[in-house]
C-alpha positions in Angstrom: 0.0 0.0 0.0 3.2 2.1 0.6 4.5 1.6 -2.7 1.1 2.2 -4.4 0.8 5.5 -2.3 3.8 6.7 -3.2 3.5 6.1 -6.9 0.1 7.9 -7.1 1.1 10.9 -5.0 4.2 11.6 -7.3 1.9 11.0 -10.7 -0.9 12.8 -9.6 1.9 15.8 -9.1 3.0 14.8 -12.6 -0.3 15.0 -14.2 -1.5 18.4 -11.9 1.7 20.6 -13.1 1.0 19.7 -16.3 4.0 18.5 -17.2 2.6 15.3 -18.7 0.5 17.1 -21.7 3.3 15.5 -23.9 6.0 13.7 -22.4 8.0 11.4 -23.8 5.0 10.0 -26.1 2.5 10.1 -22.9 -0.9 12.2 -22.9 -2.6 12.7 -19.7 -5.1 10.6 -20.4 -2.3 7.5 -20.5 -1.2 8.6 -17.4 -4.5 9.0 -15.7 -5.4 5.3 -17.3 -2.4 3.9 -15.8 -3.0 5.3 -12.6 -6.6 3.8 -12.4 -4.9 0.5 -14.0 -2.5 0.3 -11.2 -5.3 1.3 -8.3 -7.3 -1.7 -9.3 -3.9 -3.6 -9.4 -3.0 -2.8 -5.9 -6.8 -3.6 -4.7 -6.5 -7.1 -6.3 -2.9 -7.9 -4.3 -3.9 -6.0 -0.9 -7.4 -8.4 -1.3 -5.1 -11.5 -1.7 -2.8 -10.1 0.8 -6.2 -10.5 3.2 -7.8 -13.8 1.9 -5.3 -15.4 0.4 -6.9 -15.5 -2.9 -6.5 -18.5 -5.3 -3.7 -18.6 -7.7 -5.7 -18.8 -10.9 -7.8 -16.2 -10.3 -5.3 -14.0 -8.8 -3.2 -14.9 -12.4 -6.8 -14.1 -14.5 -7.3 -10.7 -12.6 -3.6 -9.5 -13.3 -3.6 -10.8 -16.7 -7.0 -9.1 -17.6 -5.4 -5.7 -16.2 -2.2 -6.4 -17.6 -4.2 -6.4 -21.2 -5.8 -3.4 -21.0 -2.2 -1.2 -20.5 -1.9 -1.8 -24.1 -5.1 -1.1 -24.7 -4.9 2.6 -23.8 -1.8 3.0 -25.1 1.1 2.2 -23.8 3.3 -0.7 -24.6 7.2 -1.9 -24.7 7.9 -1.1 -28.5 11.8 -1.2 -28.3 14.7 -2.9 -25.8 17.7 -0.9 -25.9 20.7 -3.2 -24.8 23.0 0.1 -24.8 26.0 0.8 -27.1 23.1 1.6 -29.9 21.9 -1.7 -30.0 18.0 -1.4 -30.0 15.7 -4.0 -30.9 12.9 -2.8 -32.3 9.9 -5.2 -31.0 7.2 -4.5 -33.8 4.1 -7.0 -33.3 5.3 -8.5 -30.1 5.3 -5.4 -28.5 1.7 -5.9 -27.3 3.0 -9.5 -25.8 6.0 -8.6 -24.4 4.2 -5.6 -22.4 1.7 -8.1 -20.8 4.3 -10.7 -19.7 6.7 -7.9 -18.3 3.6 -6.3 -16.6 2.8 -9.9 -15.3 6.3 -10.8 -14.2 6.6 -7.3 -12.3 3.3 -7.4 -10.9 4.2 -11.1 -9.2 7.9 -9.9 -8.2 6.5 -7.3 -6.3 4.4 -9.6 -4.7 6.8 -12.1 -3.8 9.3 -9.5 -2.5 6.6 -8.1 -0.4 7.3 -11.3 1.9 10.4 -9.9 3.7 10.2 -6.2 5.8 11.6 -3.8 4.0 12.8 -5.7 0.6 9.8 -4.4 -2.0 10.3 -0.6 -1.1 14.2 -1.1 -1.5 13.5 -2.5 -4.8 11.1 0.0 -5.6 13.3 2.6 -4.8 16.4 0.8 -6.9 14.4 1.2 -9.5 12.5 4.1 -9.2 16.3 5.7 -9.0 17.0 4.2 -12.4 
């Protein structure tokens, strides 16, 4: 709950100066999508976190919202490995986006487990 509050002060910030009209290929209504994407995403774990929720339909719920990030918009169209070597993902971009979405949403999860471990991951990669 931490994490998610963090995340939605600093984007509501984002979205409220404005700054997000056209950043980096992102309207506001993206942003204000992802935001309600990753509410419902955080209700789903905090509800498993209470009654330890089945697998499968733990998996269904964060596959379904998983699928609809691409659906407003926003998807993983390129890897750059560094050095100028970019691979350019084309029609598995789409994919790609819902199994990275899927894998993070579940690391998260796991890492939540041991005090202290998620928000120092979060942070390690909020930093990058």
């Amino acid at each position: 709950m931490a994490l998610a509050a963090g995340f939605l002060v600093s984007a509501t910030v984002f979205v409220l100066l404005g700054s997000a009209t056209r950043h980096d290929g992102f309207v506001q209504g993206q942003v204000v999508a992802l935001l309600g994407i990753g509410a419902l995403t955080t209700a789903v774990l905090v509800v498993d976190d209470i009654r330890q929720l089945p697998a499968r339909y733990k998996f269904v719920s964060q596959l379904v919202l998983a699928a609809v990030v691409p659906a407003v918009g926003v998807s993983i169209h390129f890897i750059n490995f560094g050095g100028g070597h970019v691979v350019t993902l084309g029609i598995l971009a789409i994919p790609i986006t819902v199994v990275w979405l899927l894998g993070m949403q579940n690391t998260m999860n796991l890492l939540d487990g041991v005090d202290g471990l998620a928000a120092g991951v979060a942070a390690i990669v909020a930093g990058a």
